[in-house]
N, CA, C and O atoms as a Maestro MAE file, in Angstrom:
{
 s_m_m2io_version
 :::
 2.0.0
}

f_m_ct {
 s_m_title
 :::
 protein
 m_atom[260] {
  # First column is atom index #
  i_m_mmod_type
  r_m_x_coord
  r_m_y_coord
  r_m_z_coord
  i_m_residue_number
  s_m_chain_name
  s_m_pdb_residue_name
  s_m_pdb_atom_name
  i_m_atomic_number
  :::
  1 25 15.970 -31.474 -13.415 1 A "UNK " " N  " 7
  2 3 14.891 -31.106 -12.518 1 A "UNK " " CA " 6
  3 2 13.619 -31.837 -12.969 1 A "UNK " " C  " 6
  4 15 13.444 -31.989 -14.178 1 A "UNK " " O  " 8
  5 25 12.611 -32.357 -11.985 2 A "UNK " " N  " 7
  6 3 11.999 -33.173 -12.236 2 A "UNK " " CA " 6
  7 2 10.495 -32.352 -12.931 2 A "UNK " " C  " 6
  8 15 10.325 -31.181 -12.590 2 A "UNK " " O  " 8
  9 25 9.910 -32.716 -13.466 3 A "UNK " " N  " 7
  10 3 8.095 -32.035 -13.561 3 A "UNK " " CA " 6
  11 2 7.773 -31.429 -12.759 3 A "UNK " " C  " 6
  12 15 7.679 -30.207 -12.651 3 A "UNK " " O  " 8
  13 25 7.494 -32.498 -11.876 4 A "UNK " " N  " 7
  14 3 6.298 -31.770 -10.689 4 A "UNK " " CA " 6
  15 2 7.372 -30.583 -9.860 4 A "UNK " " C  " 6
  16 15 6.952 -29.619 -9.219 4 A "UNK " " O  " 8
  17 25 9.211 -31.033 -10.116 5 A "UNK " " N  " 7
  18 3 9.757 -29.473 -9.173 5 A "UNK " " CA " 6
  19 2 9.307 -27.943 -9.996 5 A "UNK " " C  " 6
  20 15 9.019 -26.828 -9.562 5 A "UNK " " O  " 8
  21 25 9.399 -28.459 -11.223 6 A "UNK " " N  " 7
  22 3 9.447 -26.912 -12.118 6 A "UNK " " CA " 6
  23 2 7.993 -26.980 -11.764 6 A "UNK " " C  " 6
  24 15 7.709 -26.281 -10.792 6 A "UNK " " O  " 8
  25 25 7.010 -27.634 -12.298 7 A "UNK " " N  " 7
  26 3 5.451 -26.923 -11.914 7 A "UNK " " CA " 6
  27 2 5.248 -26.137 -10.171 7 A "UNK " " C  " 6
  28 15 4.457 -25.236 -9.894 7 A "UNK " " O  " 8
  29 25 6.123 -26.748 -9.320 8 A "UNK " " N  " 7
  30 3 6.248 -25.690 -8.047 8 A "UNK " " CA " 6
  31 2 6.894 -24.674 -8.647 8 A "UNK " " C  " 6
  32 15 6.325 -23.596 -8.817 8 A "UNK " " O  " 8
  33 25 7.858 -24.841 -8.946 9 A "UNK " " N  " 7
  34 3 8.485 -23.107 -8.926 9 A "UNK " " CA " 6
  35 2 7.467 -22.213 -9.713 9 A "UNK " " C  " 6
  36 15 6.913 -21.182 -9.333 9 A "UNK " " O  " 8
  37 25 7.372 -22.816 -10.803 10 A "UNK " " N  " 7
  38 3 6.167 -21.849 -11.512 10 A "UNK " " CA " 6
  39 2 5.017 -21.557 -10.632 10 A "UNK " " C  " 6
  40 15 4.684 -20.374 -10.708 10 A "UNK " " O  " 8
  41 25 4.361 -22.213 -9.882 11 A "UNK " " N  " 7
  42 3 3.729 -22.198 -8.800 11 A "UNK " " CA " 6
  43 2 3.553 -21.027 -7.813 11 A "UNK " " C  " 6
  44 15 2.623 -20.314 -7.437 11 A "UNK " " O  " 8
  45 25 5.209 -21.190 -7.505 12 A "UNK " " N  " 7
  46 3 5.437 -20.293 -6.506 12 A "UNK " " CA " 6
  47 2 5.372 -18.772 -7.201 12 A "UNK " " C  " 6
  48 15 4.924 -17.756 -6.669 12 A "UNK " " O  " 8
  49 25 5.918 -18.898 -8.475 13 A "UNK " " N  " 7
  50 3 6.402 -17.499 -9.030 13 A "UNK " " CA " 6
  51 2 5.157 -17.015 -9.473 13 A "UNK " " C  " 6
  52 15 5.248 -15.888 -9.960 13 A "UNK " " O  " 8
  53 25 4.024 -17.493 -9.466 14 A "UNK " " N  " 7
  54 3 2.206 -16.807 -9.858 14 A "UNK " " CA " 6
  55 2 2.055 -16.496 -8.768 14 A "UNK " " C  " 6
  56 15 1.782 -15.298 -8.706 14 A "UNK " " O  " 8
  57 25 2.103 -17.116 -7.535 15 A "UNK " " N  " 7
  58 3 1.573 -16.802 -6.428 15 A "UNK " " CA " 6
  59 2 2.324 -15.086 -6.047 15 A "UNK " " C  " 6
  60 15 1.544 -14.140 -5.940 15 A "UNK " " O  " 8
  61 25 3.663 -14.882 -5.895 16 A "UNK " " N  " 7
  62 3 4.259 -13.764 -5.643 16 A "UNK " " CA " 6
  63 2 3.960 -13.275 -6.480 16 A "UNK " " C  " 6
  64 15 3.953 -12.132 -6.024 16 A "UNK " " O  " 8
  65 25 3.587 -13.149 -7.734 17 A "UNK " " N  " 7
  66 3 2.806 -12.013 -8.832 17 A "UNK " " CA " 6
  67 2 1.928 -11.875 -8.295 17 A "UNK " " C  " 6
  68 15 1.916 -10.708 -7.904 17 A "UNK " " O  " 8
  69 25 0.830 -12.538 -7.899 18 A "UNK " " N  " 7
  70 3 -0.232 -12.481 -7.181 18 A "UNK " " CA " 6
  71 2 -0.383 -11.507 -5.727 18 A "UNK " " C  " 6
  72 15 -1.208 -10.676 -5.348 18 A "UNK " " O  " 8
  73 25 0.713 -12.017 -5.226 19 A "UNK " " N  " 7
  74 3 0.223 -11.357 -3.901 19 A "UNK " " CA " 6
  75 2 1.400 -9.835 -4.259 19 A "UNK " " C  " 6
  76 15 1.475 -9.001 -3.356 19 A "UNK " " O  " 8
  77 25 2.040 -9.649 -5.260 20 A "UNK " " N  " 7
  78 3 2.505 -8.141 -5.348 20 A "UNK " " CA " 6
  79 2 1.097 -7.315 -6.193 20 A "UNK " " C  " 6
  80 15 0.471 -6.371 -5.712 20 A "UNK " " O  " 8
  81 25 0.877 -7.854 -7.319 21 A "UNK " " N  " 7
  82 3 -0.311 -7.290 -7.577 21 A "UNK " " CA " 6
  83 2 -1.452 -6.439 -6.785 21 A "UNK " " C  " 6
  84 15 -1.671 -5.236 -6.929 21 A "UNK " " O  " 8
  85 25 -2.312 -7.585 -5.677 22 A "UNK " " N  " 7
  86 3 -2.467 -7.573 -4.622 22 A "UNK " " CA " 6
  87 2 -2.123 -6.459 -3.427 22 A "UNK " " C  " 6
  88 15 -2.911 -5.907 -2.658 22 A "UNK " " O  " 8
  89 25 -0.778 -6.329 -3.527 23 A "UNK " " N  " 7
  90 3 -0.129 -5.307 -2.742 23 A "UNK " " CA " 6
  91 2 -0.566 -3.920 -3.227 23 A "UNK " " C  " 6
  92 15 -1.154 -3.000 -2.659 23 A "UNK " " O  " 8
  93 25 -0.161 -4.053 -4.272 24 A "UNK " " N  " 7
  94 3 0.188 -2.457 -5.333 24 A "UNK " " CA " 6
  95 2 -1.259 -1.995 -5.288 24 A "UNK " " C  " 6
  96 15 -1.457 -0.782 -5.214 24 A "UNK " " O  " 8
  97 25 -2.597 -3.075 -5.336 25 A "UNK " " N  " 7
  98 3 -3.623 -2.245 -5.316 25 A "UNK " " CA " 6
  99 2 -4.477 -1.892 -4.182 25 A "UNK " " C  " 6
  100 15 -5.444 -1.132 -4.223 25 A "UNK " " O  " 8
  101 25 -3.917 -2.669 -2.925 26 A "UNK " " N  " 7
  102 3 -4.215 -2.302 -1.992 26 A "UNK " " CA " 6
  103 2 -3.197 -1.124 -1.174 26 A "UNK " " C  " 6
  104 15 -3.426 -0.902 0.015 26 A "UNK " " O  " 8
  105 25 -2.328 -0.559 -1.721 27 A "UNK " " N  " 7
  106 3 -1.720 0.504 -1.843 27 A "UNK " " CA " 6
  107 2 -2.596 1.442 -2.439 27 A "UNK " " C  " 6
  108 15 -3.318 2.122 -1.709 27 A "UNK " " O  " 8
  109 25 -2.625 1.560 -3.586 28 A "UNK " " N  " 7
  110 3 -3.722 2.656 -4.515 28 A "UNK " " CA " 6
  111 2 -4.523 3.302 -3.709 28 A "UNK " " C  " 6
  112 15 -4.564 4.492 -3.397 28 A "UNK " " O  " 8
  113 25 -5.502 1.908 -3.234 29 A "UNK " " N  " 7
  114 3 -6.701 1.945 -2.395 29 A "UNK " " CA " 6
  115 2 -6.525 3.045 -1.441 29 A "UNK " " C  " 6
  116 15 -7.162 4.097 -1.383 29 A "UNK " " O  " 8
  117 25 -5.211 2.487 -0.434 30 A "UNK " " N  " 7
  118 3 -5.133 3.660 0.534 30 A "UNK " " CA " 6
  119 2 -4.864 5.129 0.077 30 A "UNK " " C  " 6
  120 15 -5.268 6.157 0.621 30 A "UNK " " O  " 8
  121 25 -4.218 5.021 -0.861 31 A "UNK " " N  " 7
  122 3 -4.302 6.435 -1.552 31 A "UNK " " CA " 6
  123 2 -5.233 7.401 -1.967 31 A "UNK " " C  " 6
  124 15 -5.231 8.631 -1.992 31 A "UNK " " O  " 8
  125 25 -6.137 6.402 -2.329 32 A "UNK " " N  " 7
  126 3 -7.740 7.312 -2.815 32 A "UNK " " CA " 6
  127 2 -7.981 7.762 -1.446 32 A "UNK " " C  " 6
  128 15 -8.127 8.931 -1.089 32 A "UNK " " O  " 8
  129 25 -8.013 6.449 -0.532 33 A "UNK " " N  " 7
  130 3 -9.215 6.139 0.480 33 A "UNK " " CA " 6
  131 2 -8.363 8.099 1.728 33 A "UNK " " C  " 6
  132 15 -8.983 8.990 2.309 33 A "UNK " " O  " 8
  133 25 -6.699 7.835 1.539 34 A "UNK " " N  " 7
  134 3 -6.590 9.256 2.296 34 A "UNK " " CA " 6
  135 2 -6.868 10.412 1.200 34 A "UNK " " C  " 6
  136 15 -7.391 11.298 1.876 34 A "UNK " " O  " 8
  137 25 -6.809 10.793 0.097 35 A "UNK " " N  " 7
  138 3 -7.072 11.449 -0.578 35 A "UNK " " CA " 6
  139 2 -8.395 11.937 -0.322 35 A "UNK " " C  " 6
  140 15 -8.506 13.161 -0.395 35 A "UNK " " O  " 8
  141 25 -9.527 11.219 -0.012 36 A "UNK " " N  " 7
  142 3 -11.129 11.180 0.522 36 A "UNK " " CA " 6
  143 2 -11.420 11.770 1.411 36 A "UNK " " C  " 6
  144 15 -12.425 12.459 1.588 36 A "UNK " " O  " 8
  145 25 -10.544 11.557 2.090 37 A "UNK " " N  " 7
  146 3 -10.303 11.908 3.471 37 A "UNK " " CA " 6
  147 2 -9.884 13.026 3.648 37 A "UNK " " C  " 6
  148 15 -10.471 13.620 4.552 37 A "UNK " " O  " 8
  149 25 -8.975 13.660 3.077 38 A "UNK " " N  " 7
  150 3 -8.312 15.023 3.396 38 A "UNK " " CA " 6
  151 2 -9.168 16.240 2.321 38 A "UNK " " C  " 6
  152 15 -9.161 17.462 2.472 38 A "UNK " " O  " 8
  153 25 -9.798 15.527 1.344 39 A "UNK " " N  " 7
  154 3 -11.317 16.564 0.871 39 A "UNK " " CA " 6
  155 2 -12.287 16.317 1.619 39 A "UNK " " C  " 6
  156 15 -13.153 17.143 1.331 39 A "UNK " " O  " 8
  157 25 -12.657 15.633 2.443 40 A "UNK " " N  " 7
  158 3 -13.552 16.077 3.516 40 A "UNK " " CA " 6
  159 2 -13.393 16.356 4.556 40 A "UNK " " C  " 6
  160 15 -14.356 16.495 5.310 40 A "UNK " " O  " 8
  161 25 -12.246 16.521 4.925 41 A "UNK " " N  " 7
  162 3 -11.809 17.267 6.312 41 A "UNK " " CA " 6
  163 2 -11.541 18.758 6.099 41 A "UNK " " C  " 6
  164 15 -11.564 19.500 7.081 41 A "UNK " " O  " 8
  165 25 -11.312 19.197 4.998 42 A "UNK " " N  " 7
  166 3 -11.282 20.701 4.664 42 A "UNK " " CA " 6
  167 2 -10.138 21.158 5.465 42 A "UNK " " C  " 6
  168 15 -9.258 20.481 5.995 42 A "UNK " " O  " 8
  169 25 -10.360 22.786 5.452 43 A "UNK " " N  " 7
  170 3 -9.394 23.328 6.130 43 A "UNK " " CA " 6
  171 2 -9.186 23.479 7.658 43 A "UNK " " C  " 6
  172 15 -10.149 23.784 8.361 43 A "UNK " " O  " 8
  173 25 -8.133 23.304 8.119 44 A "UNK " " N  " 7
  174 3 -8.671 23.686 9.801 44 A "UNK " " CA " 6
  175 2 -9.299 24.614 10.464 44 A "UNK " " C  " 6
  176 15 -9.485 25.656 9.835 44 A "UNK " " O  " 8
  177 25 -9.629 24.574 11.380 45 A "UNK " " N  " 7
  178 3 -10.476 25.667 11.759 45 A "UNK " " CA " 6
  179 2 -9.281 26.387 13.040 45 A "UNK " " C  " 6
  180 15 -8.581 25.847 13.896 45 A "UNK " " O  " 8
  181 25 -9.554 28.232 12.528 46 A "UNK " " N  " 7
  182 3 -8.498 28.598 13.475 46 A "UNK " " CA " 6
  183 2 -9.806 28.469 14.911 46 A "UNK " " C  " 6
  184 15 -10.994 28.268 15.164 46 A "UNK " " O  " 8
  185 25 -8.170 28.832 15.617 47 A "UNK " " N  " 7
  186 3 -8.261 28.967 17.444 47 A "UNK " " CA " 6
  187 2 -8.607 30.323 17.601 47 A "UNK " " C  " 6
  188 15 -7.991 31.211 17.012 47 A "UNK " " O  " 8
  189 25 -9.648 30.560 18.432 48 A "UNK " " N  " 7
  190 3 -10.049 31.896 18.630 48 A "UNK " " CA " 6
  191 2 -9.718 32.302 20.017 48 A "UNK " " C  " 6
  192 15 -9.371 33.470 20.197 48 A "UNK " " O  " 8
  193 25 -9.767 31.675 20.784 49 A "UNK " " N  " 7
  194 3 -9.393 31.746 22.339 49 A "UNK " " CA " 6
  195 2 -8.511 30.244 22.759 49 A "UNK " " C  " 6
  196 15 -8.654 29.152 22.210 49 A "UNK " " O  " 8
  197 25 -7.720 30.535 23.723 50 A "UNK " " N  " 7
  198 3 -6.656 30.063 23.991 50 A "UNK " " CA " 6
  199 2 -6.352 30.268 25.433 50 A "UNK " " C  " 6
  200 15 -5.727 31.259 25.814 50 A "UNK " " O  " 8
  201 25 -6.848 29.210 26.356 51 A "UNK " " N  " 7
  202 3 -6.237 29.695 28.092 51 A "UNK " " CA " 6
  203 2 -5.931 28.356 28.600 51 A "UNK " " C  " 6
  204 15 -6.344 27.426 27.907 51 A "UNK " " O  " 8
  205 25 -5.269 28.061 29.706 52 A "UNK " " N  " 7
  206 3 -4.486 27.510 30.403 52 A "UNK " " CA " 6
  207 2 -6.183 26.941 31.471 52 A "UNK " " C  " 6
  208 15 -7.135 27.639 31.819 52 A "UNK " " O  " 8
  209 25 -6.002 25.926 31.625 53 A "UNK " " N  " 7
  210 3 -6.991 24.944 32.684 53 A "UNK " " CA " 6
  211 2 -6.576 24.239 33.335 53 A "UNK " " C  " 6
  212 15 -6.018 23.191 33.008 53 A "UNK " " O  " 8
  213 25 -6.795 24.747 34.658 54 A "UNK " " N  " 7
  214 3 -5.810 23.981 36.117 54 A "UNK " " CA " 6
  215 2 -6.922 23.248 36.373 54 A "UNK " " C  " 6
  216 15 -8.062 23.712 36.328 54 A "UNK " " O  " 8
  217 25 -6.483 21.449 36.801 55 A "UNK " " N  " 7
  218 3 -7.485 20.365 37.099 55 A "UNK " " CA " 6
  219 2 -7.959 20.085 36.079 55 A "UNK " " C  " 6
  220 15 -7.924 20.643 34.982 55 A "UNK " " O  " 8
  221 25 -8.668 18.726 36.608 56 A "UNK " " N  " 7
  222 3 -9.568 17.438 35.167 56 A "UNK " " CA " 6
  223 2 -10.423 18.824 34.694 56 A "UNK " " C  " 6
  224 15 -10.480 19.991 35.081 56 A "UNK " " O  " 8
  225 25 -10.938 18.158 33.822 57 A "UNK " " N  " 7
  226 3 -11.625 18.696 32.861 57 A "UNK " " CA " 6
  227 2 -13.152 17.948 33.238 57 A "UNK " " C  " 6
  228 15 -13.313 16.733 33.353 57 A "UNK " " O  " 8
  229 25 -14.412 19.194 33.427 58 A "UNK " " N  " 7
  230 3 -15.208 19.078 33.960 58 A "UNK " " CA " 6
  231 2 -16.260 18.330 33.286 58 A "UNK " " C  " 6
  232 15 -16.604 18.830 32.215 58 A "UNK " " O  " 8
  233 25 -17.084 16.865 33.763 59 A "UNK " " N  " 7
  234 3 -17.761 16.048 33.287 59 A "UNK " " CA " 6
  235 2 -16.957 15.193 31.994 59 A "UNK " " C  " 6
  236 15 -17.414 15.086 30.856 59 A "UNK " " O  " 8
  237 25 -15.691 14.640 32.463 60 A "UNK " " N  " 7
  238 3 -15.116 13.781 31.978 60 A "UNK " " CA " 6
  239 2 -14.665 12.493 33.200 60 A "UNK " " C  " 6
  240 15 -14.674 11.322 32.820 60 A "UNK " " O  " 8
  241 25 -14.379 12.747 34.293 61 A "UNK " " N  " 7
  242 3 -14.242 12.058 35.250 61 A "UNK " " CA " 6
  243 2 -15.054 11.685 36.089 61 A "UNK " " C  " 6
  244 15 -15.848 12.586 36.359 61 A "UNK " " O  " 8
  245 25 -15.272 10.503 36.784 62 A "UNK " " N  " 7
  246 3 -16.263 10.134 37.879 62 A "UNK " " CA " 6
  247 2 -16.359 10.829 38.670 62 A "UNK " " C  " 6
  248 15 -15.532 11.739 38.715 62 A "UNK " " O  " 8
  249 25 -17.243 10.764 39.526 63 A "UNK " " N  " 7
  250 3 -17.614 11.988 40.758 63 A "UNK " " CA " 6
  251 2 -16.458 11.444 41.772 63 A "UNK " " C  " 6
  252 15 -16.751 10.260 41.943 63 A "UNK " " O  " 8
  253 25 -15.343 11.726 42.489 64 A "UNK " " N  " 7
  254 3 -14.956 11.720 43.550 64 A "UNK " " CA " 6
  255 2 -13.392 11.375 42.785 64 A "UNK " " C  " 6
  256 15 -12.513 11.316 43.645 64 A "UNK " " O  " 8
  257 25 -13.124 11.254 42.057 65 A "UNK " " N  " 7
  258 3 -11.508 10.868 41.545 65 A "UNK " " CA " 6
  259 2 -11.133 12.337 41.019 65 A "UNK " " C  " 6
  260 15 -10.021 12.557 40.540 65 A "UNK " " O  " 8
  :::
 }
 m_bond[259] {
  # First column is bond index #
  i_m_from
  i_m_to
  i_m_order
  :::
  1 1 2 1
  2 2 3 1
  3 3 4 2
  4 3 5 1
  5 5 6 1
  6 6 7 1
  7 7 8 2
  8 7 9 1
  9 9 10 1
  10 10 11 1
  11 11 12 2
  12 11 13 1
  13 13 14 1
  14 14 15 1
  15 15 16 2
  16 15 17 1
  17 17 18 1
  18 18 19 1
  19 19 20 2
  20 19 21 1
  21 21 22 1
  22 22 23 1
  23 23 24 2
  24 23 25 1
  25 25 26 1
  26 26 27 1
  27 27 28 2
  28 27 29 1
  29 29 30 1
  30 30 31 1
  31 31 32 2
  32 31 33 1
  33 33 34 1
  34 34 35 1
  35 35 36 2
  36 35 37 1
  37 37 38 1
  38 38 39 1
  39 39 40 2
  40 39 41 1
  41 41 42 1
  42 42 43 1
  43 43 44 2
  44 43 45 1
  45 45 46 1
  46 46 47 1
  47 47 48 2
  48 47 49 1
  49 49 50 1
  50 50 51 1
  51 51 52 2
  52 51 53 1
  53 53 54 1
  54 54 55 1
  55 55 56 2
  56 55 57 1
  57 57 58 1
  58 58 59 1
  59 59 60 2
  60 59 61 1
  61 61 62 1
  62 62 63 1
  63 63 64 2
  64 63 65 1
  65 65 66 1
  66 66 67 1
  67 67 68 2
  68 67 69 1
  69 69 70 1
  70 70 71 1
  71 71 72 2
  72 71 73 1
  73 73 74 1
  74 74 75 1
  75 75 76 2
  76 75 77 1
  77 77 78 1
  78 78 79 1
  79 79 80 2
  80 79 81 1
  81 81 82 1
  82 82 83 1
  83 83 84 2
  84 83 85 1
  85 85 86 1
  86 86 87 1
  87 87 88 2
  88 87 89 1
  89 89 90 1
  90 90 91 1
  91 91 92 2
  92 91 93 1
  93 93 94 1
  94 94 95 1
  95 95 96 2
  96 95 97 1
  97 97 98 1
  98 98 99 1
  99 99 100 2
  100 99 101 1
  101 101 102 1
  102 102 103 1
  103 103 104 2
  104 103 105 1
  105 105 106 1
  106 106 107 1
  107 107 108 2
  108 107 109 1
  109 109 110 1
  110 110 111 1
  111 111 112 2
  112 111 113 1
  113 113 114 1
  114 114 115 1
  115 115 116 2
  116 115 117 1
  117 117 118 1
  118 118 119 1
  119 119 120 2
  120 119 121 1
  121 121 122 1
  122 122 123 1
  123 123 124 2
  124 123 125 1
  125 125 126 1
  126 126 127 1
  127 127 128 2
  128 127 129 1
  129 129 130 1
  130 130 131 1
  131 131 132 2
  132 131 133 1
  133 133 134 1
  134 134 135 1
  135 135 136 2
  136 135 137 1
  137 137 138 1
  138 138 139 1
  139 139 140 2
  140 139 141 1
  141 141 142 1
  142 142 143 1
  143 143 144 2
  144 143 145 1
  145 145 146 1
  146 146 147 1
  147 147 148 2
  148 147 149 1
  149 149 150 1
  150 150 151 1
  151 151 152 2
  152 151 153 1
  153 153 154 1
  154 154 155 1
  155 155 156 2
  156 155 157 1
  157 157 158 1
  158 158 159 1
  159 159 160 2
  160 159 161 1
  161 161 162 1
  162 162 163 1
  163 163 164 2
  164 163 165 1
  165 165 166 1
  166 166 167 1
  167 167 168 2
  168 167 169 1
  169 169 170 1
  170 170 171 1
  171 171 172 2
  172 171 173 1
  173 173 174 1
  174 174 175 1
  175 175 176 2
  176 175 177 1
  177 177 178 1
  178 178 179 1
  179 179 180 2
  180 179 181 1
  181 181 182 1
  182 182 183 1
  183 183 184 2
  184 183 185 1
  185 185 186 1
  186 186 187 1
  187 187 188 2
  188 187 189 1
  189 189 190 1
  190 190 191 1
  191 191 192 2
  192 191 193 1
  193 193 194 1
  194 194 195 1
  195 195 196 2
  196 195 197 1
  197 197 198 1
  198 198 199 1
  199 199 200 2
  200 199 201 1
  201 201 202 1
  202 202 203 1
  203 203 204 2
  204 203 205 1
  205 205 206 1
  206 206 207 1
  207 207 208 2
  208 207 209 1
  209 209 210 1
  210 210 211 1
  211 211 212 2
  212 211 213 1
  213 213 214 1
  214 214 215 1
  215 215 216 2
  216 215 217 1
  217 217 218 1
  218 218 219 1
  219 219 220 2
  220 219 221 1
  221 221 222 1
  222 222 223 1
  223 223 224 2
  224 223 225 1
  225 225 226 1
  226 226 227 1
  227 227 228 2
  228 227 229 1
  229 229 230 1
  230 230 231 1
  231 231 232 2
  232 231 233 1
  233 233 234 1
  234 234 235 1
  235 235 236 2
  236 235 237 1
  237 237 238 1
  238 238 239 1
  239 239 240 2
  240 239 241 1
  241 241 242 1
  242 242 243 1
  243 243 244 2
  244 243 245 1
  245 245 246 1
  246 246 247 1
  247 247 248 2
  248 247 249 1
  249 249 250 1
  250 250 251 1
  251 251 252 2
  252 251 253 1
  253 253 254 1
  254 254 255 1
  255 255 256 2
  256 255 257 1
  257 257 258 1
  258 258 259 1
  259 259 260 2
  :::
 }
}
């Protein structure tokens, strides 16, 4: 195998360390980033009333549709 083939493969094989690295901490990331997320969303809030609404829903639609 010639020089310059092995300096590609080595090449190649930093780059895929690279971009798994890369991966794994942009994984993490999302982990904090929902973790953040679900301490500031707290607990749900219950339903106190609960009824059935026949037709659009009022001042969401244009006048005449």
């Amino acid at each position: 195998m010639s020089v310059a083939e092995k300096q590609r493969i080595a090449s190649l094989g930093g780059k895929a360390r690279r971009q798994s690295l890369q991966a794994a901490r942009r994984i993490a990331d999302n982990f904090r980033y929902a973790a953040v997320l679900g301490d500031l969303r707290g607990q749900p809030t219950a339903v106190r009333h609960l009824r059935t609404f026949a037709g659009p829903l009022p001042g969401i639609y244009p006048a005449g549709s």
